[in-house]
Structure formats: structure tokens, C-alpha cells
N, C-alpha and C positions, 0 to 999 in steps of 0.2 A: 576943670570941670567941663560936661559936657553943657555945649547951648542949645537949646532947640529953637531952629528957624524953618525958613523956608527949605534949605537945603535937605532938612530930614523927610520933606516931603517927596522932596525931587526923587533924593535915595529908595524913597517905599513905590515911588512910579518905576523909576529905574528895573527895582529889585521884582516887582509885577509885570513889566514890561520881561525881563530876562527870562521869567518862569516861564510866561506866555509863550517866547519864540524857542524856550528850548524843548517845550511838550510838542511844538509844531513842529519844528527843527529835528530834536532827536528822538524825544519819549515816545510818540505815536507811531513812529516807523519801528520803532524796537519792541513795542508792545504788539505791532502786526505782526512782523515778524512773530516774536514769538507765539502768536495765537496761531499762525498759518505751520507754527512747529508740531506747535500742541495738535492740530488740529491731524495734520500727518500722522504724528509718534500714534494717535488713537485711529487714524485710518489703519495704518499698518497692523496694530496692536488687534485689531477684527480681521483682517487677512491673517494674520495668523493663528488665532483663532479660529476660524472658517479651517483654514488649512489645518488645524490640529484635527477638529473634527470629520473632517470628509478624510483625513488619515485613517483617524480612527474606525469609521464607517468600512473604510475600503480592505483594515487589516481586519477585522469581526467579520466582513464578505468572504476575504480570506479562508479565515481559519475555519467558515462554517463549509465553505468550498470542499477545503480539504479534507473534513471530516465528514461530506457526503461523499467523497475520490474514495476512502479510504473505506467508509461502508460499503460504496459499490464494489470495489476490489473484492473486500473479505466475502460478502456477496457470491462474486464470481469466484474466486478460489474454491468456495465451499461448493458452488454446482459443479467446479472441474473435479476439484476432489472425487464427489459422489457419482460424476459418470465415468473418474477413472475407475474408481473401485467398483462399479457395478459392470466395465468393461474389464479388470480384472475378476471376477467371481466368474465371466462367461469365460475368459479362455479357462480358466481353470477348469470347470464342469467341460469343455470341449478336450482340452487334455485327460481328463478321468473319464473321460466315454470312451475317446480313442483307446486309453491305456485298458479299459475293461474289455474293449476288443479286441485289442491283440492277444490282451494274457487269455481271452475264449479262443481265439484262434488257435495260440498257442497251447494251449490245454485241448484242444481238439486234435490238434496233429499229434501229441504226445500221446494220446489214447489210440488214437487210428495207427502209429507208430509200435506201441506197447501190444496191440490186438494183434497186427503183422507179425514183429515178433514173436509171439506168443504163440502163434498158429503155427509157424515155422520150428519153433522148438520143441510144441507139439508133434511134430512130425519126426523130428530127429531124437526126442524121449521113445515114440513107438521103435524107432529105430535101431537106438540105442538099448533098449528092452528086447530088442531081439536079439539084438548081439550079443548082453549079456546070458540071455536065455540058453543061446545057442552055446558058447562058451563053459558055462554052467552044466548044462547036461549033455552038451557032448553032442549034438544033434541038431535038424535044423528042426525049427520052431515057428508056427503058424497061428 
């Protein structure tokens, strides 16, 4: 059987005495500790948060970036575009003016050409008409 005496008391001072030194001893430095972990893991845990979002921020800076690069480009494509084509329409109108002056030119020479001709073969028809003439009847012919 158990007895109870004094000693059961000593035991309950003992066993409150043991609690006492090992919350001072061990608990309390392991409960800092881990409060100064926790307290970390949640510092870091908003660093990286912070860092998700100023990512985030910086890639939407990005892409709106990009997307004003690439209006400005289409932009300027379209005005080089339109002053190629409008610097193609002039040589073309300068090549069809040129080419309507030569083919005038041409066409001038070939008339002042065709008229020379023409006054000369006049000359060799009266010619030729006399000589048939003369042939023909036998005589000369005036």
C-alpha cells in the first residue's frame, strides 16, 4: 500500500521545483527561439510577397512597354509605307511624262522623216512619170 507522509510532499515541491527550472532552463529559450523563427518565416513570407508583387508591377510595365514599341513601330511602318508609295506614284508620273516625251519626240521625227521622204519620192514619181511618159510615146515629154 501506498503511505502518505511527509515525503509525498517533498515529491510535489521536488516535482514544482523541476517544472520551475526546466521552463527557465529549457522551455523559454525554445519558445524564443521559436517565436524569433516564426517571427522570420512571416518577415520573409512579406519579402516575398513584396517581391511577387513589384514583379508583377514590373512585368504589366513590361508588357504595356511593349505594346506602346510595338504601336509606335506599326505607327511608323505605316507613315514609311505611305511615303514610299507616295514617293513611288512620283517616279512613276516622272517616268510616264518622260516616256510621253520621247514617244512625241519620236513621233515628231518620224513625221518630219515620212514628209522628207515623201517630198523626195515626190520628186522621183514626177520623174519617174516622165520617163514613163517618154517611153510610152516615144518622145520627150514636158
Amino acid at each position: 500500500m501506498i503511505k502518505v507522509d511527509g515525503s509525498l510532499f517533498i515529491q510535489i515541491v521536488n516535482f514544482l521545483f523541476l517544472i520551475w527550472v526546466l521552463n527557465i532552463v529549457l522551455y523559454k529559450p525554445i519558445r524564443n527561439i521559436l517565436l524569433k523563427r516564426k517571427e522570420k518565416i512571416e518577415g520573409l513570407q512579406q519579402s516575398i510577397d513584396i517581391s511577387n508583387k513589384d514583379a508583377s508591377e514590373r512585368d504589366s510595365a513590361f508588357d504595356q512597354g511593349i505594346r506602346e514599341a510595338r504601336a509606335k513601330g506599326l505607327k511608323k511602318k505605316d507613315s514609311l509605307m505611305a511615303a514610299a508609295s507616295e514617293e513611288e506614284k512620283n517616279m512613276i508620273e516622272e517616268i510616264n511624262k518622260k516616256a510621253q516625251a520621247d514617244l512625241a519626240e519620236v513621233q515628231g521625227k518620224i513625221k518630219r522623216d515620212a514628209e522628207a521622204v515623201r517630198t523626195v519620192l515626190q520628186k522621183e514619181v514626177d520623174d519617174f512619170a516622165k520617163a514613163i511618159g517618154q517611153k510610152l510615146l516615144g518622145r520627150a515629154v514636158e
